[in-house]
N, C-alpha and C positions, 0 to 999 in steps of 0.2 A: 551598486544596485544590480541585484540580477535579474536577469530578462526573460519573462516565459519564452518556450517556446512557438513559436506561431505557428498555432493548431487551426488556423482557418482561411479559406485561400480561394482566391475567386475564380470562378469560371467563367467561361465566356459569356455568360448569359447575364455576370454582374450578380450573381446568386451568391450569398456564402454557402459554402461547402465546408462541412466540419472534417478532419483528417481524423485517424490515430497513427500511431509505431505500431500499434501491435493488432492483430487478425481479429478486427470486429466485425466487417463486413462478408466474411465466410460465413460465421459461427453465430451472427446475432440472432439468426431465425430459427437458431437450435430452440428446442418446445423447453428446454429448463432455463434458457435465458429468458426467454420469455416469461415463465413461470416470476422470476425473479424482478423482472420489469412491472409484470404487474403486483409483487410482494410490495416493494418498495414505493408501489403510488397511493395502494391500498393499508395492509394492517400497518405497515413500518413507513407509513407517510412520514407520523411526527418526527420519528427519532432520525428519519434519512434526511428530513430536513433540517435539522440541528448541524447533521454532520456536514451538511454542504454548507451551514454558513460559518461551519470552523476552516475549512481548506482551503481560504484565499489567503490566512493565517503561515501555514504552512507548505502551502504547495511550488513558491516559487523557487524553498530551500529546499525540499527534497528531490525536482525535476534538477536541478544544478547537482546535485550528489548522485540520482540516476546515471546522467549524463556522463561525469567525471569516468564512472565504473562502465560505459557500454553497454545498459540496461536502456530499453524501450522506456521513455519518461512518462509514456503513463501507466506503467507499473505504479504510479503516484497511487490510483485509485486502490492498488492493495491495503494502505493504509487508511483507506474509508472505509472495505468493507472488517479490514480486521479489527477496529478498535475507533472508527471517528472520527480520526485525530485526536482522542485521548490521551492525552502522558499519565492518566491516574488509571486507564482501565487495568483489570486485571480478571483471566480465564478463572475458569472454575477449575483446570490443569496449574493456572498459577503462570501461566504468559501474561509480562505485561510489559503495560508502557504502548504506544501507539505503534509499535510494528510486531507488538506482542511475541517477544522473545521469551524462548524459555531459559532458564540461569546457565544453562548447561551453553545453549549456541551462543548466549550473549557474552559467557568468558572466553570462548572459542573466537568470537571475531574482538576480543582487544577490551569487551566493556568490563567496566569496574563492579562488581555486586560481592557488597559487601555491611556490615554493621553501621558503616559512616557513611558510604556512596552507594546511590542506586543509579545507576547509567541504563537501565530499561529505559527510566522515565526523561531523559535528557533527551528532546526530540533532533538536535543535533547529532550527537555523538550516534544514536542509535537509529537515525537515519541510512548516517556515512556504513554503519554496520550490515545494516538492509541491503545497501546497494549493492556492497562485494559479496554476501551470503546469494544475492538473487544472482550476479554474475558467475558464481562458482557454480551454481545450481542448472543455471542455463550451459554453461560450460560443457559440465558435465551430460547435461543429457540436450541438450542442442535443442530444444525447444524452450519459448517462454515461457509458454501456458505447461508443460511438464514439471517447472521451473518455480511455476507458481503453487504448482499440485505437492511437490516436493515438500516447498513451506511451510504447509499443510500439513502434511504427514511425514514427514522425512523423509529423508532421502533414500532410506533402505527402502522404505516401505514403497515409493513408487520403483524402485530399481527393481525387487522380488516381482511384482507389478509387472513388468514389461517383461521378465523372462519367464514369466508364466506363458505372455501373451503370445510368445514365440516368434520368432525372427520370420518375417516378408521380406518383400523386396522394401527398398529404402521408400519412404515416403519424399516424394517433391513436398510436401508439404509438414516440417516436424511436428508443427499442432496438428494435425493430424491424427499424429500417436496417439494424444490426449484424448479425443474425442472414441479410438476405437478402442482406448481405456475403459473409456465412461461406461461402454456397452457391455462391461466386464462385471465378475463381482468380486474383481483383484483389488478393488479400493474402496472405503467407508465412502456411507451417503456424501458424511460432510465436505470430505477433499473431489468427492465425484462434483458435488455442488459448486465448489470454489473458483475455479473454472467460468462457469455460466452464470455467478453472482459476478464477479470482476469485470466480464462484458457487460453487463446489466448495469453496472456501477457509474461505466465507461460514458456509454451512452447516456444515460440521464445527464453523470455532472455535466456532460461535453456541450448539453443542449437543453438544459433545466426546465426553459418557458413550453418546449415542445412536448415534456411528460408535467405540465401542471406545476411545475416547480418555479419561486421566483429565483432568479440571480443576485446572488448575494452580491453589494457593492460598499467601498468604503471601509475594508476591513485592512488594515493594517498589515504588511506580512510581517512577519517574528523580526525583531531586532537586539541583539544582543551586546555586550562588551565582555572580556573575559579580565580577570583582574585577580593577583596575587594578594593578598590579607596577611598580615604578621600574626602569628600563631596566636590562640586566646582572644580576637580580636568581639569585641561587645556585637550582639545583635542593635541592641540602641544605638550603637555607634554607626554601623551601615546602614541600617535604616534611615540617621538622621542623612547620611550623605547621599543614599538614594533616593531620599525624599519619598520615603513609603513609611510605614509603623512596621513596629515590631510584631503586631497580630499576623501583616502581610506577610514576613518575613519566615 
């Protein structure tokens, strides 16, 4: 079994206090998270609700695959705002699968896409892929939330991005960059956006009942077995022994 990590921790006062890994409490009273805070209680109530009562499903194997890589584990929440936790989504660019890779990065980190296999849609496998693309990303540009922007857009496109923006003194703080990015018009709305939906994201799932939202309970997290089949092997045949139908299958 794996173990969330413990995102909540008391104070003196006997209060719970919610944490993050990653810079919500600089940046949450930036006006486009906000914006996004109140997106997501108002037009996109329904649909933000859906997705938080998908992520008790999958959130306790992506924070363990985070973690593995040196990734901030709630970078989890990127996979709420890109796709839900969807394994069937897919962009109108044609990313898909719940960390919405496009074909090109998903054979670049190891995934199968092919006629017979689609590994977008494998929320394992294309997790474990997530986690090193987002380590390489931070890597390279030493910020999360760059990191995140990246994802976004690519990687060239925030790298041209920042030598436009022209070399200062080092920021104490790398998110930083990101934010005197924003005030640029070196980057599309959407990746300026992505940023300030992720904290928005952050904060709701972290504390659901506080923006109106119930907490999802009782949901099962993914469980799987992996299993070798002799070539030709019947759908009727697995299905009887997995005890599903062949419709499921």
């Amino acid at each position: 079994d794996i173990n969330l990590k413990e995102i909540m921790e008391k104070d003196k006062t006997g209060t719970a206090e919610v944490t993050y890994d990653i810079d919500v409490s600089t940046y949450g009273s930036h006006s486009r998270v906000q914006y996004y805070l109140d997106f997501f209680q108002g037009p996109a109530r329904e649909r933000f609700s859906i997705w938080l009562q998908r992520m008790p499903r999958y959130e306790a194997m992506i924070r363990s695959k985070l973690r593995e890589n040196g990734v901030p584990e709630d970078m989890v929440y990127l996979a709420l705002i890109e796709s839900g936790y969807s394994n069937s989504a897919v962009s109108r660019s044609r990313a898909t699968g719940m960390w919405q890779f496009m074909k090109g990065t998903a054979k670049l980190y190891g995934l199968r896409v092919d006629t017979w296999v689609d590994e977008h849609r494998d929320p394992l496998r294309a997790t474990d892929a997530a986690a090193r693309h987002l380590a390489d990303l931070r890597d390279r540009f030493g910020s999360m939330y760059l990191a995140a922007a990246a994802y976004n857009a690519g990687a060239g496109k925030v790298g041209r991005g920042l030598r436009r923006l022209g070399d200062e003194e080092e920021e104490e703080d790398p998110d930083a960059t990101f934010f005197r990015l924003y005030d640029t018009r070196f980057l599309r709305r959407e990746t300026k956006d992505y940023v300030p939906k992720l904290i928005a994201a952050a904060l709701i799932a972290k504390q659901p009942e506080k923006y109106g939202f119930e907490r999802t309970i009782g949901v099962d997290p993914i469980r799987y077995d992996s299993i070798i089949v002799p070539d030709a092997t019947g759908l009727d045949v697995l299905a009887r022994l997995a005890d599903t139908t062949v419709a499921a299958l």
